[in-house]
N, C-alpha and C positions, 0 to 999 in steps of 0.2 A: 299334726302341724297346725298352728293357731297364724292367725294373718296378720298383718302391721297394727302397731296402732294407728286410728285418726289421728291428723295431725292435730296438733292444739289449734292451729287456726282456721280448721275444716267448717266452724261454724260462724265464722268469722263470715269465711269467703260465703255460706249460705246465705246469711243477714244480706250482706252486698247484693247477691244476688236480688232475693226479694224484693230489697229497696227498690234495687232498678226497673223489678217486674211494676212494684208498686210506682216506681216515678211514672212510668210510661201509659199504665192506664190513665194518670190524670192526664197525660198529654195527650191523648186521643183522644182524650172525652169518655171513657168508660164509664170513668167515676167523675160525675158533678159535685158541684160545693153541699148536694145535699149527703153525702157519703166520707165526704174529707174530712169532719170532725172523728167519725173512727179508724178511717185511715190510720192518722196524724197517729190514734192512741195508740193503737196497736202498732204501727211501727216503731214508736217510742221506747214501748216496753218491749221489743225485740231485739230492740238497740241494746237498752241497757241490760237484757237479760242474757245478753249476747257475749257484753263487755265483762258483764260478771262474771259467766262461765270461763272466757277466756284468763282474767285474774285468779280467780278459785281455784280451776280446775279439779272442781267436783262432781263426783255423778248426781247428786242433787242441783250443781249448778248447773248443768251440762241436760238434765234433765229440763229444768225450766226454759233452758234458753228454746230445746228441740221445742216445747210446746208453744213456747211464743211465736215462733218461728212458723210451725204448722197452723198457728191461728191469723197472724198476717195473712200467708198465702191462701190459708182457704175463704179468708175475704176478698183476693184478687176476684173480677171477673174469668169467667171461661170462656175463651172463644171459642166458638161454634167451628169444627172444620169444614175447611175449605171445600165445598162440592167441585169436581174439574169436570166440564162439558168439552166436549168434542165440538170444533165450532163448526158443524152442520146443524149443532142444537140449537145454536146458541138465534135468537132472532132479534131484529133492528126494529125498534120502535119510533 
């Protein structure tokens, strides 16, 4: 038994995602104005490589878009998790 397809607009909703990941570190300050010129690029061409796959609907298109995609995000920042203390650790300065 073989599973659904992706919808056509599965990579669609990934870009979205991204974007947003990517809005949100310039809103916190992860990424400064020294980091927002590749930003800009790389979400740019995830955009359009996004929009294409979605028109095409090729697996050459569909391949480009995933790698645009994986390249935006593996320039987001990583946040560091969260340590949780117990607040008998925790001390007042």
């Amino acid at each position: 038994m073989t599973g659904l397809p992706p919808s056509p607009n599965s990579r669609l909703y990934a870009y979205l995602i991204a974007h947003g990941m990517a809005r949100g570190a310039v809103m916190t300050g992860q990424i400064g104005p020294e980091g927002l010129t590749r930003l800009v690029t790389l979400d740019k061409a995830a955009q359009q490589a996004t929009l294409n796959a979605l028109k095409l609907q090729s697996s050459s298109a569909n391949r480009q878009a995933d790698q645009a995609l994986s390249s935006l995000i593996a320039d987001l920042p990583q946040k560091t998790p969260l340590r949780m203390t117990h607040p008998s650790e925790q001390t007042q300065k």
